[in-house]
C-alpha positions, 0 to 999 in steps of 0.5 A, spaced: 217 070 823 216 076 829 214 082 826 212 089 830 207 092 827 205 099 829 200 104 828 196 111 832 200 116 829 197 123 825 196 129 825 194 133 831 195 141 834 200 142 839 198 140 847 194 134 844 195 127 845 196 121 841 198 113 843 202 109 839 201 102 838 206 096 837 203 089 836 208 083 837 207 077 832 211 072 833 215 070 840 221 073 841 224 069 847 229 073 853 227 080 851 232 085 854 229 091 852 223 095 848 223 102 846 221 107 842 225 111 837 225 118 833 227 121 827 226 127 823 229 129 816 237 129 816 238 127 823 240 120 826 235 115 830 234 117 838 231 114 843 225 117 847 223 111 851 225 105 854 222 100 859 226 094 861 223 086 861 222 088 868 217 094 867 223 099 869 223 106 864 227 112 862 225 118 858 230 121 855 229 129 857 225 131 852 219 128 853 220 126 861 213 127 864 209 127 857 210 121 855 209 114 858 212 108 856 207 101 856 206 093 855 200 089 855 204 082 855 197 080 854 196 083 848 204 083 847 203 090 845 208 095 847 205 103 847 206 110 847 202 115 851 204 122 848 201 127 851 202 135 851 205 134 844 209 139 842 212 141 835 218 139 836 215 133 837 215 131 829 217 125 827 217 118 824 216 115 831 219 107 831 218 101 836 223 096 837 225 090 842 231 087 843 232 080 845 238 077 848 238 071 843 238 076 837 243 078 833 240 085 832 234 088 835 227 088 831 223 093 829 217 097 827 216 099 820 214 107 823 210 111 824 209 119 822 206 124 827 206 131 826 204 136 831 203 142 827 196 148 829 
């Protein structure tokens, strides 16, 4: 049974940096995509990052050049490096992969990052 385990969120200043971690457990066969999501209180999931199965990534705006998307299929452990952290930043931060052969994507149980001086 696939599951993705996350970890690395906290509590830290703003202009800080913070690296989320995301474990695979299982195979998942034929991934398309994998990627990170938001959400704050009230509002719907979005998407922050993404990076195809051929290494290629998007950033939505907001986060373009501080935050960087990555894989160690060594250790199928997907990451997000966060740097020059901004308030706005908060959120529960979510993980997911999407397989070709799966009729939803899979997804990490979240984790809270909190920017706040």
């Amino acid at each position: 049974q696939v599951q993705l385990i996350q970890s690395g969120g906290g509590l830290v200043q703003p202009g800080e940096s913070l690296r989320l971690s995301c474990a695979q457990s299982g195979k998942i066969l034929s991934i398309a995509s994998m990627g990170w999501y938001r959400q704050t209180p009230g509002k719907q999931r979005e998407l922050v990052a993404q990076i195809t199965s051929g290494g290629t990534p998007t950033y939505d705006d907001s986060v373009k050049g501080r935050f960087i998307i990555s894989r160690d299929n060594e250790k199928n452990t997907l990451y997000l490096q966060m740097n020059s952290l901004k308030s706005e930043d908060t959120a529960v931060y979510y993980c997911t992969i999407d397989s070709r052969l799966a009729f939803k994507p899979y997804w990490g149980q979240g984790t809270q990052v909190t920017v706040a001086s």
